[in-house]
N, C-alpha and C positions, 0 to 999 in steps of 0.2 A: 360612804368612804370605800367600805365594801368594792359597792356598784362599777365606783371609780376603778380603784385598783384591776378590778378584773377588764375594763374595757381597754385601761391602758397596756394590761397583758395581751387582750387578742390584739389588741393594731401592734404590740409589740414580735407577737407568733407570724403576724400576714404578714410585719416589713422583712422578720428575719425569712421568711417561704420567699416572699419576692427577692430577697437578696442573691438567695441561694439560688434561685429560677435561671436572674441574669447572667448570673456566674456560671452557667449552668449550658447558658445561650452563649456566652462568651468564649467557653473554651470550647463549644461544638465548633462556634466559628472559626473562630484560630485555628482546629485543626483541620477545617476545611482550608481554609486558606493556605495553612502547610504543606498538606497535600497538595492542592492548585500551584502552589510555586514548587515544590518537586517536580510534579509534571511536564510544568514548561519547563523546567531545567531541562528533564532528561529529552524533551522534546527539541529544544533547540538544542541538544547534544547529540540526537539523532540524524536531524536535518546539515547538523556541520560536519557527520560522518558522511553523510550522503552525498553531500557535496564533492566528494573524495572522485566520487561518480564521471564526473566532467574532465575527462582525460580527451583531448582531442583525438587521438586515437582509436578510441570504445565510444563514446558515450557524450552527446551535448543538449544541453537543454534545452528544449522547445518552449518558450517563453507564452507563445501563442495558445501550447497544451498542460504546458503547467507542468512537463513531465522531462525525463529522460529519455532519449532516443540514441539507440545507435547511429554514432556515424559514418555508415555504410549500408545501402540500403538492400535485404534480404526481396528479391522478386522474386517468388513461385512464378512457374508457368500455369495458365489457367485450369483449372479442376485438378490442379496435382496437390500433393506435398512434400514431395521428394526437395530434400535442400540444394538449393544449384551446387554446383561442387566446385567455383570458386570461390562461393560463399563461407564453406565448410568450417576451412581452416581460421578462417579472420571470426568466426563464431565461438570456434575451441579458447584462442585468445582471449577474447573477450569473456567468455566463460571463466577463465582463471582469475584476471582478472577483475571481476565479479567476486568470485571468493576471496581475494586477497582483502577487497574491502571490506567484504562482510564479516572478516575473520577480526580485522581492525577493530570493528568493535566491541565496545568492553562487555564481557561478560556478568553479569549482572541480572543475571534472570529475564528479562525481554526475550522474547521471538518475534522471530518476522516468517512474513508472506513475501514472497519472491515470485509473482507472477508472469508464468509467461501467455500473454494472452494473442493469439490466432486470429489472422482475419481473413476476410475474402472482399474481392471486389465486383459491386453490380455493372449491369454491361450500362454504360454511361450513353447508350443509344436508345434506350426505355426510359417512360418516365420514373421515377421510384415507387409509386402506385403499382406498377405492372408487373402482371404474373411473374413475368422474365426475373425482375428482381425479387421474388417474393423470399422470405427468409424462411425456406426448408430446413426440417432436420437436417438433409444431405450438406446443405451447406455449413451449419452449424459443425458437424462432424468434421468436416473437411477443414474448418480453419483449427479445431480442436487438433486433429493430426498435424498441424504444420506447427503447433505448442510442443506436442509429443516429440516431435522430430528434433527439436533444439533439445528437448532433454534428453533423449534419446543418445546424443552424439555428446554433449558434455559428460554422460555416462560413460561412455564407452571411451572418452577420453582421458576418465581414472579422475571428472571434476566432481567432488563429494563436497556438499555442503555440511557442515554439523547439526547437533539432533534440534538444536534451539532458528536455525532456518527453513521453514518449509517450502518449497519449489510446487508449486501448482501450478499445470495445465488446463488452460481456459481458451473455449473458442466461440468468439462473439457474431462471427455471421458477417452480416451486414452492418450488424447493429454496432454497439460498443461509442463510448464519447471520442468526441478528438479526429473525428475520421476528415480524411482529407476528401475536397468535395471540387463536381464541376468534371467536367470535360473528360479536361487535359489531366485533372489530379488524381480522378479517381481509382488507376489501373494502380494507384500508390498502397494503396491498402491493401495486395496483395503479399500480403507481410506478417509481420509479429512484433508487439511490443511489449515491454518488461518492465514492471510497477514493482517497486520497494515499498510495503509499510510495515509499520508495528503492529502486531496484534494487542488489541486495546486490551485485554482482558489481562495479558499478561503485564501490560504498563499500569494497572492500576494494581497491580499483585504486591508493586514492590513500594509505590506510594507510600502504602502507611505502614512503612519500615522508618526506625529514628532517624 
């Protein structure tokens, strides 16, 4: 009887441990889950700020790059990075309007990357194998400067992001996704394009807040 009693205590000790384990596993999940559905909340509350973005005016979306694009298109002359100067002004605008949207969003702990990324275009008379196009420092530099140059001139325009946006200059060469290619297109990347994201680190900071 003894024997009994005790065997029916330990499977009564393992079911109540296993009980405890599920329940255990069950609200890890749930609060994964929790999390998981904040995220996409604030995610698709990010992307419907962004949206704000497509002002025919500034800005339309390249369907084909997944991205935003000014609509107007910034030409450097080759090996410069001086901004054409009737570029200038329609850059200042656009700059403001940049901020206006990024100010729209809620405050809420999130930063963002505000990238302006620099490009150069290869001589579309070489193959892309060829020395001609090879992706030098100098060139790397040089589309970096034509990044500096946009912020350079939103600066001096009195366009001040807040501390929770970071504005970074980047210059991709040759290289970089999205580049327009062929012939006729390729004298098009002598340009600069401007990527909005979240800093992941800071969207999961506030997740597992109630």
């Amino acid at each position: 009887m003894t024997a009994l009693f005790l065997t029916m205590l330990v499977l009564f000790v393992l079911s109540y441990k296993q009980f405890q384990d599920k329940q255990a596993d069950l609200g890890r999940a749930n609060e994964e889950l929790r999390v998981q559905l904040k995220e996409k909340e604030k995610l698709d509350e990010i992307k419907e700020a962004l949206k704000r973005l497509e002002n025919p005016k500034y800005f339309v979306y390249n369907e084909a790059f997944k991205r935003y694009e000014l609509n107007f298109e910034v030409l450097f002359q080759p090996g410069k990075y001086e901004l054409p100067i009737a570029s200038r002004q329609p850059l200042i605008e656009t700059g403001r309007f940049l901020l206006q949207q990024m100010n729209s969003l809620k405050d809420d702990g999130i930063q963002y990357l505000v990238v302006i990324e620099g490009r150069a275009a290869m001589n579309p008379n070489y193959p892309l194998e060829h020395p001609e196009n090879a992706d030098y420092q100098a060139i790397r530099q040089l589309s970096y400067n034509r990044a500096l140059a946009v912020i350079y001139l939103w600066s001096e325009a009195g366009i001040k992001f807040p501390s929770n946006i970071e504005v970074i200059p980047a210059g991709s060469g040759y290289r970089g996704a999205g580049r327009y290619t062929g012939y006729a297109q390729e004298q098009r990347n002598k340009r600069f394009i401007i990527q909005i994201q979240p800093k992941i680190g800071s969207l999961n900071s506030i997740s597992t807040k109630p």
